[in-house]
C-alpha positions in Angstrom: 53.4 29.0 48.4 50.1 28.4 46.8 48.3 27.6 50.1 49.2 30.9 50.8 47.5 32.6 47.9 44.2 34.8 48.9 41.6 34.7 46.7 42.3 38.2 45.7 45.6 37.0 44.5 44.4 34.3 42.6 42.1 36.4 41.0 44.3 39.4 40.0 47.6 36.6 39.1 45.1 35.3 36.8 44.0 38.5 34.9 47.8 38.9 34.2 48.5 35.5 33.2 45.8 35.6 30.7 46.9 38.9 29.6 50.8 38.1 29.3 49.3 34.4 27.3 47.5 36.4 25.1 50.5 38.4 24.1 52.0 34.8 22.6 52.2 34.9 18.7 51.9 31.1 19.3 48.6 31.6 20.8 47.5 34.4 18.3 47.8 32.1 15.4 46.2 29.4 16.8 42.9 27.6 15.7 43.1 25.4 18.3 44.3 25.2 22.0 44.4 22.3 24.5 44.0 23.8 27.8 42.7 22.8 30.9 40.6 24.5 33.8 42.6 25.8 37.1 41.3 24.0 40.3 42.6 25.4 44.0 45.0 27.8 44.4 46.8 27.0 40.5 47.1 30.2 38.4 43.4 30.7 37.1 42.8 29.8 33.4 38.8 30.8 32.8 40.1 34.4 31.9 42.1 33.0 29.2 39.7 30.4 28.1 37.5 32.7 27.5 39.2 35.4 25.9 40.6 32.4 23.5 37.4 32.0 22.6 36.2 35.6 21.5 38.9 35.4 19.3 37.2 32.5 17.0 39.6 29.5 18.6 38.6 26.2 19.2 39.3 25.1 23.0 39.6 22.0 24.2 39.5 20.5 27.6 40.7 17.8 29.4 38.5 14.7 30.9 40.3 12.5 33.3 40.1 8.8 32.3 39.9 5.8 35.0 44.0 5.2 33.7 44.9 9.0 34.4 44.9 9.1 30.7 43.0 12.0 29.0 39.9 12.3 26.8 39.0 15.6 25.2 36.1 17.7 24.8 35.6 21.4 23.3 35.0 24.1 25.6 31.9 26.4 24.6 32.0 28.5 27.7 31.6 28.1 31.6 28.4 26.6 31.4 30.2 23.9 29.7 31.9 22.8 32.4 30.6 19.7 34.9 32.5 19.6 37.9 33.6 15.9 38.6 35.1 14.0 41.2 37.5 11.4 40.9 38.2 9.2 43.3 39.1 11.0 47.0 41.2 13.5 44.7 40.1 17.1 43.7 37.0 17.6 41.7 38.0 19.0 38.4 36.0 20.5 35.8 35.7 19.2 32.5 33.5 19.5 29.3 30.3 18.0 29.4 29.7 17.5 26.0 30.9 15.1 23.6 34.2 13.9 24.3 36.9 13.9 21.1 38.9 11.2 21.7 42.4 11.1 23.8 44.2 11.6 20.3 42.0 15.2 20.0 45.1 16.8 21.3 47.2 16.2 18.5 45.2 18.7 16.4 46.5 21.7 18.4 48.8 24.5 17.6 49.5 25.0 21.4 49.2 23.0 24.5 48.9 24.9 28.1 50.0 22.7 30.5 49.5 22.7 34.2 52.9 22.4 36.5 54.3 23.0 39.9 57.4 24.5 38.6 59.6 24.8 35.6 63.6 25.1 35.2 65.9 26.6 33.1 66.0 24.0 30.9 62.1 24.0 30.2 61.7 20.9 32.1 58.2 20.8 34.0 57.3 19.2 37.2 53.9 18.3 37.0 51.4 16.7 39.7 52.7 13.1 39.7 49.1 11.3 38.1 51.0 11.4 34.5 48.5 12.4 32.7 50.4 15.2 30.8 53.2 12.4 30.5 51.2 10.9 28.2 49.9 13.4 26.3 53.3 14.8 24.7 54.2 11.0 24.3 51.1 10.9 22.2 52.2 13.7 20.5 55.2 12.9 19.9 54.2 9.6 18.3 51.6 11.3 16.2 54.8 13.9 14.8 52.5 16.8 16.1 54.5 19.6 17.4 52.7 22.2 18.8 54.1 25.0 21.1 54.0 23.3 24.8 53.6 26.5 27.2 53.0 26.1 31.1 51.3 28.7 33.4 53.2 29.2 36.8 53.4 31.9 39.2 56.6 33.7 39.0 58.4 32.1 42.3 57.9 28.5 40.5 60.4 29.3 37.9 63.4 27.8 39.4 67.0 26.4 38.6 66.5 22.6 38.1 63.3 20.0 38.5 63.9 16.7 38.9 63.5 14.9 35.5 62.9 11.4 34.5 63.9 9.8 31.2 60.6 10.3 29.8 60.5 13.8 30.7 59.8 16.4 27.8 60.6 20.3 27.8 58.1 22.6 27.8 59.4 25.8 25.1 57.7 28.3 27.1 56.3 29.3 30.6 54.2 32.4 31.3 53.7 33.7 34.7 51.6 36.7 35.9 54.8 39.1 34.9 55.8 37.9 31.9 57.0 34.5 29.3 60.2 33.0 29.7 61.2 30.8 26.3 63.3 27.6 26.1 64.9 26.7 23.1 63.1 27.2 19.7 58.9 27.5 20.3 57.0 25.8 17.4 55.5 28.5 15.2 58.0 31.0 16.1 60.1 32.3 13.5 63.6 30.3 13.0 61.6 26.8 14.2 
């Protein structure tokens, strides 16, 4: 479905996505959010990275490590960005500045996470490269428990995923018309 996409509809999907993400209560409470930068046809995050910003909260951004681990940096804007290439993959962007350390992450109140698709349970299937596996591992090692929210388009919503033991919901996904929850969201009343 996403080879499909125009660029128009990348473009107008991801006004709305950053406009339903912004109507989060996890995400206007937060002083800091792990996000990441759209590449391709994924539902465009610069809109929302941006906007985070203007409203005083610290970003931070992803940097691939040669393990598919990832390091962290802070986002200051999209001239912050370097555009790098790894391996014959994609080329992603990723802060250029100082990176934080892979256990950065623990220090936010929400994580947006990249996906392919997300059930009714809140399980997510990501890319494959792990990289996200390891981050809410490392979370959940450090007892951090931020709200973990992925961006989708609304057709990649769907009945089941395939899930592996080491699988981890997600409590939330937003799409370009709207969030669907899963179970209790961290910072939410109730939680």
């Amino acid at each position: 479905m996403r080879n499909g996409l125009t660029a128009d509809d990348t473009r107008d999907s991801a006004t709305a996505l950053a406009r339903q993400a912004l109507g989060l209560p996890e995400l206007a409470h937060a002083r800091t959010v792990a996000a990441y930068v759209s590449v391709g046809s994924e539902p465009g995050t610069l809109a929302l990275l941006d906007a985070l910003r203007a409203r005083g909260v610290r970003v931070l951004l992803p940097a691939l490590l040669p393990d598919n681990d990832l390091d962290w940096g802070a986002y200051t804007g999209e001239g912050s960005l370097a555009r790098v290439r790894h391996g014959g993959r994609m080329a992603l962007f990723e802060p250029a500045g100082e990176r934080l350390g892979p256990d950065a992450v623990t220090d936010a109140d929400v994580v947006l996470l990249p996906g392919l698709a997300v059930d009714a349970r809140g399980m997510r299937l990501g890319r494959g490269g792990g990289s996200y596996d390891r981050v809410l591992a490392r979370l959940e090692r450090a007892g951090a428990h931020p709200a973990l929210v992925v961006l989708l388009y609304d057709s990649e919503v769907v009945e089941r995923v395939p899930e592996e033991p080491h699988d981890r919901p997600v409590h939330a996904a937003v799409t370009p018309s709207g969030v669907r929850r899963f179970g209790r969201t961290p910072g939410t009343p109730g939680h």
